[in-house]
C-alpha positions as CSV (number, residue, x, y, z in Angstrom):
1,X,11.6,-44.5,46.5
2,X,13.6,-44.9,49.0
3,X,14.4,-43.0,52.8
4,X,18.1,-42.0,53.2
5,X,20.5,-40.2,55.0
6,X,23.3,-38.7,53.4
7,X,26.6,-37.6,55.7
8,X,29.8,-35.9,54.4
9,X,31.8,-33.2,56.0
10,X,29.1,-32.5,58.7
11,X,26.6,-32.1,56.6
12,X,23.4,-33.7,56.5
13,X,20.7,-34.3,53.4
14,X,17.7,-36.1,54.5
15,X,14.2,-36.6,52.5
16,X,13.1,-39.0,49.8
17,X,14.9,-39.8,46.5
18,X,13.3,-38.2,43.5
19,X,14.6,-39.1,39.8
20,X,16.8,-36.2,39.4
21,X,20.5,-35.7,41.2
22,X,22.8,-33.2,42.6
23,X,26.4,-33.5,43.2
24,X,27.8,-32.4,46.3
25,X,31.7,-31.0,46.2
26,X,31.9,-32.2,42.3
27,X,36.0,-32.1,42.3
28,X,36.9,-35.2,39.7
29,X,38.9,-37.7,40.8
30,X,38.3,-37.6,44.8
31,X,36.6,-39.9,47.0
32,X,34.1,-36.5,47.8
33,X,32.9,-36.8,44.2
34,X,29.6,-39.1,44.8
35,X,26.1,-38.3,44.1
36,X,22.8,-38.0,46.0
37,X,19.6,-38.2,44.7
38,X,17.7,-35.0,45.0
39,X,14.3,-34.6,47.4
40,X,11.3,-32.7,46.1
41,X,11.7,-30.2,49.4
42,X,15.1,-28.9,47.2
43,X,13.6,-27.5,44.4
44,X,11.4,-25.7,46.5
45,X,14.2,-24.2,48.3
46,X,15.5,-23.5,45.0
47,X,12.3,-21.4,44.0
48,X,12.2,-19.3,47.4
49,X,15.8,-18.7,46.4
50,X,14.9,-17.2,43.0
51,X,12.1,-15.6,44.2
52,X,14.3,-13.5,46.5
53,X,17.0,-13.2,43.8
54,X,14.2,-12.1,41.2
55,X,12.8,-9.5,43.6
56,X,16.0,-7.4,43.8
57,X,16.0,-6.8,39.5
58,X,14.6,-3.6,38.7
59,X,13.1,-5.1,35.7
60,X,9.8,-7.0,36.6
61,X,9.6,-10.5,36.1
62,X,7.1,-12.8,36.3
63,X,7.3,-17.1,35.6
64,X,4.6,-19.0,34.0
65,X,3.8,-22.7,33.9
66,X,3.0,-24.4,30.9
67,X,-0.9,-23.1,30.9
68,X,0.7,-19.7,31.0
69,X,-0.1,-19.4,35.1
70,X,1.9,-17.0,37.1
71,X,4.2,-19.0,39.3
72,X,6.5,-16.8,40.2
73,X,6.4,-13.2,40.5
74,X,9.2,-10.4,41.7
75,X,7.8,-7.1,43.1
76,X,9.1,-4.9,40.1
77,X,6.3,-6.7,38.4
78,X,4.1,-6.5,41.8
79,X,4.5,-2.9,41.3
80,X,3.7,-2.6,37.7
81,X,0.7,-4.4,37.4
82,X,-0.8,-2.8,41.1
83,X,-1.6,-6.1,42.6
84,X,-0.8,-7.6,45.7
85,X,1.5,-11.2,44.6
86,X,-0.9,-13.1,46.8
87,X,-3.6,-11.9,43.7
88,X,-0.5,-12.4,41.0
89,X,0.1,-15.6,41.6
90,X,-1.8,-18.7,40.3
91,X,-3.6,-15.7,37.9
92,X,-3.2,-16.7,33.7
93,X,-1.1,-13.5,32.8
94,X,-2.9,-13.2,29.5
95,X,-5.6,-12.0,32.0
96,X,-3.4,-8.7,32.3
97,X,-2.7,-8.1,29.1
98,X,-5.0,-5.7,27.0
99,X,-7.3,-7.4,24.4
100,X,-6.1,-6.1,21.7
101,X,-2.8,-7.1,22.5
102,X,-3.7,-10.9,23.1
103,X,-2.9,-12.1,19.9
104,X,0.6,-10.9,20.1
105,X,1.4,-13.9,22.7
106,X,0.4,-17.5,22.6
107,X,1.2,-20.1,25.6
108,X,0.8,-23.4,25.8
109,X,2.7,-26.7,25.6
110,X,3.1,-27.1,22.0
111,X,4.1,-23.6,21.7
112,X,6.6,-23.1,24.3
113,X,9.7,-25.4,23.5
114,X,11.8,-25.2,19.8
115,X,10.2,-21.7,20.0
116,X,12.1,-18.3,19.0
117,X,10.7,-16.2,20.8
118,X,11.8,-12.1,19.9
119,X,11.5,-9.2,22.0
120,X,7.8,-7.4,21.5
121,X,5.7,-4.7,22.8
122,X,2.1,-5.4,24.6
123,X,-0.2,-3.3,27.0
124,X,-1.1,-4.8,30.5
125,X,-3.5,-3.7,32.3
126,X,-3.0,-1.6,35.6
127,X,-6.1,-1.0,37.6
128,X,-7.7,2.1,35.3
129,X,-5.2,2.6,32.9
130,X,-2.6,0.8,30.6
131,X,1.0,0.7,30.9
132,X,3.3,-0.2,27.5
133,X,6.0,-3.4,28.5
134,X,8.8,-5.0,26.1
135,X,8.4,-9.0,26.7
136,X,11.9,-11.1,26.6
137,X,11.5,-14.7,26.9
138,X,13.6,-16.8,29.1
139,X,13.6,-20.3,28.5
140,X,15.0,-22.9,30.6
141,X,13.7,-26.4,30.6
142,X,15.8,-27.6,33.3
143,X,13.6,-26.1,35.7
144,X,10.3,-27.6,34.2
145,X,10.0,-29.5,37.1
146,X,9.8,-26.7,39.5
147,X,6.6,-25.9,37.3
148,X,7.4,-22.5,35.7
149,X,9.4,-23.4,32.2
150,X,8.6,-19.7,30.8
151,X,10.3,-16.3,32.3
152,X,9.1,-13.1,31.4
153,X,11.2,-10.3,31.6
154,X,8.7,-6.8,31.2
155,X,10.6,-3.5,30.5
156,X,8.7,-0.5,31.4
157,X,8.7,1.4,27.8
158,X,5.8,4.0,28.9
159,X,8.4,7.0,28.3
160,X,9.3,5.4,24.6
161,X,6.1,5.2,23.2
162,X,5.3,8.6,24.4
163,X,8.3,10.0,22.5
164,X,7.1,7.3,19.4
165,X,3.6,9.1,19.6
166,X,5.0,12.7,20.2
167,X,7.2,11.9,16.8
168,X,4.3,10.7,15.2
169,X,2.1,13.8,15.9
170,X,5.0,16.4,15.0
171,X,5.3,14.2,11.1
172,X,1.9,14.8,10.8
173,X,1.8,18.6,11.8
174,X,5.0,18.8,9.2
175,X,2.6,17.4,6.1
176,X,-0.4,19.3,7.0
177,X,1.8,22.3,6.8
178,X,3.1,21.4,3.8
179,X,-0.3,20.9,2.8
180,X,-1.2,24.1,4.0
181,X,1.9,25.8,2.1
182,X,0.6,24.3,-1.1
183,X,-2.8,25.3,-0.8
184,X,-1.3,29.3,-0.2
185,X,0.7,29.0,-3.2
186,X,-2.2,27.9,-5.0
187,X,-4.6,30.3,-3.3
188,X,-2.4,33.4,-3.9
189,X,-2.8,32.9,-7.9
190,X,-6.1,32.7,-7.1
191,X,-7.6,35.3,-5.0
192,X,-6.9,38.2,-7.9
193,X,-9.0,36.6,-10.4
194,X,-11.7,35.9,-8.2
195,X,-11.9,39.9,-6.5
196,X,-11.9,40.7,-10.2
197,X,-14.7,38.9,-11.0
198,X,-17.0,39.8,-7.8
199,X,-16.1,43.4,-8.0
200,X,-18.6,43.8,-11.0
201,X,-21.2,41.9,-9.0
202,X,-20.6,44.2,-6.5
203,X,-20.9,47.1,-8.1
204,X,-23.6,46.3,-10.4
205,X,-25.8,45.2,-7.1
206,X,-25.0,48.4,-5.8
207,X,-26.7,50.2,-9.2
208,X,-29.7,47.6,-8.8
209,X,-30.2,49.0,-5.1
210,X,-30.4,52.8,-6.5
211,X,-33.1,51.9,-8.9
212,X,-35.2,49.9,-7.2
213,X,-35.4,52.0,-3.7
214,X,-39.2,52.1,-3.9
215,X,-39.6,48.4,-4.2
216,X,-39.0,46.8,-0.9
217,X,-39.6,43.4,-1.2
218,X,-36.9,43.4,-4.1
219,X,-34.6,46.0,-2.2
220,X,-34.7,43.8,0.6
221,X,-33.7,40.4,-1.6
222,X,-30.9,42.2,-3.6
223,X,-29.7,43.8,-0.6
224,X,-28.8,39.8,0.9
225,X,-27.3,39.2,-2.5
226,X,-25.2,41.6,-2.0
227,X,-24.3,41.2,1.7
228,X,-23.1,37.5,0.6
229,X,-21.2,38.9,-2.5
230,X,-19.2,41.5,0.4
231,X,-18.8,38.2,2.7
232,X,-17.6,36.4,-0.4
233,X,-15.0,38.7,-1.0
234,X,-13.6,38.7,2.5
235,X,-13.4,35.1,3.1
236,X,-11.2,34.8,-0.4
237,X,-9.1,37.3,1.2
238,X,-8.9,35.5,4.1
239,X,-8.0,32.4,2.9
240,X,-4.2,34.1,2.5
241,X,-4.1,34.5,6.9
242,X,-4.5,30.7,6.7
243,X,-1.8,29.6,5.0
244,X,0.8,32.5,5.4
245,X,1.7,34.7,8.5
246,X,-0.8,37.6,8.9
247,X,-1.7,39.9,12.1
248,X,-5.2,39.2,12.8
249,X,-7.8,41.5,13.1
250,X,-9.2,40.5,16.2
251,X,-11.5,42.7,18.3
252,X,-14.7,41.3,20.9
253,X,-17.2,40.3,18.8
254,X,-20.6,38.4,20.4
255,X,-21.9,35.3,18.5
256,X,-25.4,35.5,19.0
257,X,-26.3,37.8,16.5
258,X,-23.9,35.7,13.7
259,X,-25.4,32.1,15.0
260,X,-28.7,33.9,14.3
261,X,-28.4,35.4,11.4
262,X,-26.1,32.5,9.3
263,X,-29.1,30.4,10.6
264,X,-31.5,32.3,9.1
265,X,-29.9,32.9,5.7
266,X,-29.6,28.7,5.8
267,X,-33.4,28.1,5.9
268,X,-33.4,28.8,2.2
269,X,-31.1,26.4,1.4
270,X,-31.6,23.7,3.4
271,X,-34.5,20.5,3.3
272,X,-37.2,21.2,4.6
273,X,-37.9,18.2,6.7
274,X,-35.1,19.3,9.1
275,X,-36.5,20.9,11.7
276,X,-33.7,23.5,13.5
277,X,-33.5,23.5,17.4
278,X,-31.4,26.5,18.7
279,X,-30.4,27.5,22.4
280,X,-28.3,30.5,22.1
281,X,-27.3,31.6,25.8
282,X,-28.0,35.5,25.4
283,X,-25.6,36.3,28.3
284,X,-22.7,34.4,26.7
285,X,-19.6,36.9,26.7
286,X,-17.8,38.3,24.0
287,X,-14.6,36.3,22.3
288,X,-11.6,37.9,20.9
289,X,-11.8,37.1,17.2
290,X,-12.2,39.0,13.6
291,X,-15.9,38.4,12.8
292,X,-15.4,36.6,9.7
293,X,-13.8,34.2,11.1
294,X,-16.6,33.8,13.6
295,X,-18.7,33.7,10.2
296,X,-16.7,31.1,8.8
297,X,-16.9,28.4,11.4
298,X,-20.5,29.2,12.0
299,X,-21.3,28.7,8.2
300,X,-18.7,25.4,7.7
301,X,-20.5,23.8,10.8
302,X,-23.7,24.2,10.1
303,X,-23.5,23.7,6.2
304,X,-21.4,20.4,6.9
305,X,-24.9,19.0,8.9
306,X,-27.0,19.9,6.8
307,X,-24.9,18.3,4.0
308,X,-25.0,14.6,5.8
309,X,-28.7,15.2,6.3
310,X,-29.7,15.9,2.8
311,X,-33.5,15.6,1.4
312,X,-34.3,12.8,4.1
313,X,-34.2,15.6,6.8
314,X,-33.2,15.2,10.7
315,X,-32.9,17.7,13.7
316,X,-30.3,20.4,13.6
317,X,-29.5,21.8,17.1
318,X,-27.4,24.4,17.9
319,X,-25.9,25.7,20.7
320,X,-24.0,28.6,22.0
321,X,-23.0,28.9,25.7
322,X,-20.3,29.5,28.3
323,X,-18.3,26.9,30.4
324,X,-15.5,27.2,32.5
325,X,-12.7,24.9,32.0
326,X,-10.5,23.5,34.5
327,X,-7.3,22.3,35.0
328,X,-8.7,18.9,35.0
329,X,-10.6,19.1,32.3
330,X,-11.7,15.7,30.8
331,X,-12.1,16.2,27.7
332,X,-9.7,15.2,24.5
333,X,-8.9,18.5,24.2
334,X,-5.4,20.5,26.0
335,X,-7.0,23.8,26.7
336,X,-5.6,26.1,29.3
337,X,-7.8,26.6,32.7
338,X,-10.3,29.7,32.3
339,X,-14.1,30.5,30.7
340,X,-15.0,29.7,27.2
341,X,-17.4,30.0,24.6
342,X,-18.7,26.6,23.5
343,X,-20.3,27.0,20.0
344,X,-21.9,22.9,19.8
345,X,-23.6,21.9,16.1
346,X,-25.3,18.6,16.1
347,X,-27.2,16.4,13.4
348,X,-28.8,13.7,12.6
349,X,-27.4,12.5,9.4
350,X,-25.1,9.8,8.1
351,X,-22.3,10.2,10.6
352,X,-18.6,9.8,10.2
353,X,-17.2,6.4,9.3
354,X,-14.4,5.5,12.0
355,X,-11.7,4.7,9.6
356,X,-11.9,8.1,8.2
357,X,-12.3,9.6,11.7
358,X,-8.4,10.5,11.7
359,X,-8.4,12.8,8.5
360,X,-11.5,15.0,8.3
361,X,-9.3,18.0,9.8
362,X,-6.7,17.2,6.7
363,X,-6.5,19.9,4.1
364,X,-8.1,18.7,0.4
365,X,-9.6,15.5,2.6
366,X,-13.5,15.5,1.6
367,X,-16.0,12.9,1.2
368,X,-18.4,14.9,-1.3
369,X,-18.6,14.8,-4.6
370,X,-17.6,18.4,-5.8
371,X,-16.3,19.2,-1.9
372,X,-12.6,21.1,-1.7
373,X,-11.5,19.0,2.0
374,X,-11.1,23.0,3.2
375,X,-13.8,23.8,5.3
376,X,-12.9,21.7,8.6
377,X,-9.4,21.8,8.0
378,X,-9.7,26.2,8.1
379,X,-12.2,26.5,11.0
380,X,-9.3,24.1,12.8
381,X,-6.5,26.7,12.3
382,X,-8.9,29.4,12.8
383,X,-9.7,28.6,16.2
384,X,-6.3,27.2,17.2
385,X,-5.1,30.3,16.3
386,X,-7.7,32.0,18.8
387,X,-5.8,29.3,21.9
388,X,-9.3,27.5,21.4
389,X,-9.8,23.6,20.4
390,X,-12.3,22.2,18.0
391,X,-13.8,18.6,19.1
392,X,-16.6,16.0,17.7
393,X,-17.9,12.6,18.2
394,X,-19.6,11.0,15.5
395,X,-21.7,7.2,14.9
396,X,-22.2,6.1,11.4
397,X,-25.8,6.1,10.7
398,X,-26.7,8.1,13.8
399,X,-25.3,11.7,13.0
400,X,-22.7,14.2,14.2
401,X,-21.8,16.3,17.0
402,X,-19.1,19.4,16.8
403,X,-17.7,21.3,19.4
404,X,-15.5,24.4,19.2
405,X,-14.2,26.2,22.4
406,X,-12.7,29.9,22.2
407,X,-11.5,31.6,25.0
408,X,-13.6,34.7,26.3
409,X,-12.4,38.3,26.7
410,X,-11.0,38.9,29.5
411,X,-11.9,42.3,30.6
412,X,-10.5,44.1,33.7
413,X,-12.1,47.0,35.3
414,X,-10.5,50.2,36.6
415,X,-12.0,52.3,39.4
């Protein structure tokens, strides 16, 4: 190619010819109307000029090559991602974007012209955390030769899929309480016929006891029979403050003694080859709760690990103590700030399959054969119902650990 020098009304082009041309005051039919061939140096004025144009949207925006390399970036998208656009550009931007999104985007050559692209949603990744963007394609081949063929425009929708997930939660609270209003329908029906058939175990327990006061060793076993019969009865009854509005009973209650005792009254029922490790904190303070509840979530939590044990055995451990939880508390629980009891049941057994992880706390969900899907979804309300939070993390193969938090007393002191 060729050096020139272009003149017309004082102005001045100079550079080498490239293949592509401009046309300088285009009115048709004048002597003005002529055509210059464009220099390389143009087109990179052109991109400074877009760069700065692109930097005052309030949208990000970012231009790609071909490869899918950042070529251009504005600082709405400088901003988004937190990096500095000396680090943004020449990057792959399918480096940003979280890998399970990945699949959602394809670029390269074949791919990018005689496309449709539609808007979609993807995560990018910003530093520690993930932020949620709606992508909108901007194609424009003309520019090709500036080396960025592929615009993204990213919408910040952060807010929106909070409000999708916030929805989401509040459908699901609807059905379990629909759930939960179908079960106390059903339960009402039920809870008669059931008091009428353990108040003659009850009572004739009660005869059994009079007669055989000089036998201990049989006092002693009837006198457990009958203690579960009572418990029986109470825990029918209270199947009702579940699933319609009641006042509960609460008063302080310490759960030592209950961990203790349920643990002991366990032995007989579970394998042998699982050996029990306890650590009850003796100074853990009192909670504000009716003690059958306490009972309740004691019993479902332990029964549940011995369940996924079975025969083959494992290590149960147990353990009761107080933590204080702050207002940045890490866990996956909301709990307010302030000192709780932390009632932890852990096994060894076959562990909670992942896809299922989602529904154990659903009423009538179970995995066991002749199970009722009641016991984690009651223990749940129980101890929601005390401001407390019930949490677990479990590993197919590798067991279970449960975790249930219930706010202390809080008990003031007059002088």
């Amino acid at each position: 190619m060729e050096n020139f020098t272009s003149e017309k009304k004082n102005k001045k082009i100079f550079g080498k010819a490239s293949e592509r041309i401009i046309y300088d005051d285009p009115i048709h039919g004048s002597d003005l109307y002529e055509s210059v061939h464009v220099m390389p140096d143009y087109f990179d004025f052109l991109r400074d000029g877009q760069s700065i144009l692109y930097d005052s949207l309030p949208l990000a925006y970012v231009a790609l090559n071909e490869k899918g390399v950042v070529k251009i970036a504005n600082q709405a998208a400088v901003e988004m991602l937190s990096v500095e656009k000396r680090h943004l550009i020449n990057t792959n931007f399918i480096d940003y974007i979280y890998k399970e999104d990945k699949k959602k985007i394809k670029i390269d050559k074949e791919s990018l012209f005689g496309t449709v692209f539609k808007p979609f949603d993807i995560r990018l990744k910003k530093k520690q955390s993930l932020v949620w963007v709606r992508v909108n394609f901007m194609m424009d081949e003309e520019f090709c030769s500036c080396g960025s063929p592929l615009g993204l425009m990213l919408t910040d929708i952060n807010d929106l899929k909070h409000v999708e997930l916030e929805k989401s939660k509040l459908q699901h609270q609807l059905l379990q309480a629909q759930k939960m209003e179908a079960i106390g329908n059903l339960s009402s029906g039920i809870v008669h016929d059931f008091n009428n058939i353990l108040h003659p175990i009850i009572g004739s327990l009660e005869l059994l006891i009079d007669d055989t006061a000089n036998d201990r060793k049989r006092l002693k076993t009837l006198e457990n029979i009958l203690n579960g019969a009572k418990r029986a009865c109470s825990l029918v009854k209270q199947i009702l403050s579940f699933t319609h509005t009641s006042s509960l009973e609460a008063s302080p209650v310490k759960i030592q003694p209950i961990v203790r005792e349920i643990l002991k009254l366990s032995r007989s029922s579970m394998s042998t080859e699982i050996k029990v490790i306890q650590s009850i904190d003796n100074d853990c303070g009192k909670i504000l709760a009716d003690p059958i509840h306490v009972y309740q979530i004691v019993m479902n939590l332990i029964t549940n690990a011995c369940h996924a044990m079975g025969k083959d055995g494992g290590i149960l451990d147990v353990t009761l103590k107080e933590i204080e939880v702050a207002r940045n508390f890490s866990g996956k629980l909301i709990l307010n700030p302030g000192m709780y009891a932390c009632l932890s049941v852990a096994d060894t057994g076959y562990g909670i399959d992942s896809a299922i992880k989602d529904k154990i706390f659903d009423p009538c969900f179970t995995t066991k054969k002749n199970g009722t899907g009641l016991g984690l979804s009651v223990i749940s309300s129980i101890v929601k119902k005390y401001g407390g939070g019930i949490d677990f993390s479990s590993e197919p193969g590798k067991g279970s650990l449960f975790k249930v938090y219930i706010p202390l007393c809080q008990i003031h002191s007059f002088f």
